[in-house]
C-alpha positions as CSV (number, residue, x, y, z in Angstrom):
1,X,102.2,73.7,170.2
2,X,101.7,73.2,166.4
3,X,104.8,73.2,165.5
4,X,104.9,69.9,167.9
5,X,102.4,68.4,166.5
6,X,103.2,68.8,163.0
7,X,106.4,67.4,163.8
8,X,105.2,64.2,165.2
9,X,103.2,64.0,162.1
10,X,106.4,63.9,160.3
11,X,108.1,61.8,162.5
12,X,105.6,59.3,161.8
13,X,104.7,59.5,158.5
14,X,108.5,58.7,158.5
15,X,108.4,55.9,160.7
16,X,105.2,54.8,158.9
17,X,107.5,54.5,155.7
18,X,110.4,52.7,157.2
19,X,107.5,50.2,158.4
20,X,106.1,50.2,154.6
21,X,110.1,49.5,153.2
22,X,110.8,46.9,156.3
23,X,107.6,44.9,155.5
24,X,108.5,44.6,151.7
25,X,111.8,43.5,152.1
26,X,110.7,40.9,154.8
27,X,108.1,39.9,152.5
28,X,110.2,39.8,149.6
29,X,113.0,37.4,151.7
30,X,109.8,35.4,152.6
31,X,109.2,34.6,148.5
32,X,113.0,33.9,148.2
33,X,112.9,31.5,151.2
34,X,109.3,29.8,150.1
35,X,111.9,29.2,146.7
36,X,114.4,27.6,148.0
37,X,112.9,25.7,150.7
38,X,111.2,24.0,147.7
39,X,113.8,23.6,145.9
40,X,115.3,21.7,149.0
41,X,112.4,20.0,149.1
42,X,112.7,18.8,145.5
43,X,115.9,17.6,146.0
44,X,115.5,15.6,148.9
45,X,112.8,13.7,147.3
46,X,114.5,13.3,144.0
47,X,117.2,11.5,146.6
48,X,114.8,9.5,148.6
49,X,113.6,8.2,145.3
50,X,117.0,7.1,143.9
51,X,117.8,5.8,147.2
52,X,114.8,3.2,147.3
53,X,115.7,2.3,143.6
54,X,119.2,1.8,144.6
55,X,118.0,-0.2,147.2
56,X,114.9,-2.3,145.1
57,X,118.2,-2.9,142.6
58,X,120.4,-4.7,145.5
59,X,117.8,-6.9,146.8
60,X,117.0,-8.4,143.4
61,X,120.7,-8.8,142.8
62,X,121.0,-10.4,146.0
63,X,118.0,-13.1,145.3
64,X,119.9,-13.4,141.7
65,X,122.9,-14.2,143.6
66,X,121.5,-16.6,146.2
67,X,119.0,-17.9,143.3
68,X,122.1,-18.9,141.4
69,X,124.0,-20.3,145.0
70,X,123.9,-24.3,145.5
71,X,122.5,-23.3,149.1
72,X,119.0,-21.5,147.5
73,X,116.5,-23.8,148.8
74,X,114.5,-25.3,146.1
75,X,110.7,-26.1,146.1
């Protein structure tokens, strides 16, 4: 009967460490995936923002163009 026990101790003490080894490396893909989520996230702004540039410099070339046009209404 002690012999039982004792081995369910070990069987979860080993369990216990497999849990302990499991959590890190979930935690330590957790930190990796926080980092590159951001970095996504960095990226995708750095685009929006050269997008809405892009876009700011095509308008104003388009009023330069029609400013310049015999058409542009004059006030």
């Amino acid at each position: 009967m002690l012999q039982a026990v004792a081995t369910m101790q070990q069987s979860l003490r080993e369990m216990l460490g497999e849990i302990r080894r499991n959590t890190d490396q979930l935690a330590e893909a957790a930190t990796t995936l926080a980092v590159v989520a951001g970095d996504v996230e960095r990226a995708v702004t750095e685009q929006t923002n050269l997008l809405a540039l892009n876009a700011a410099i095509e308008a104003a070339r388009a009023v330069n163009t029609a400013a310049a046009s015999p058409w542009w209404p004059t006030r």
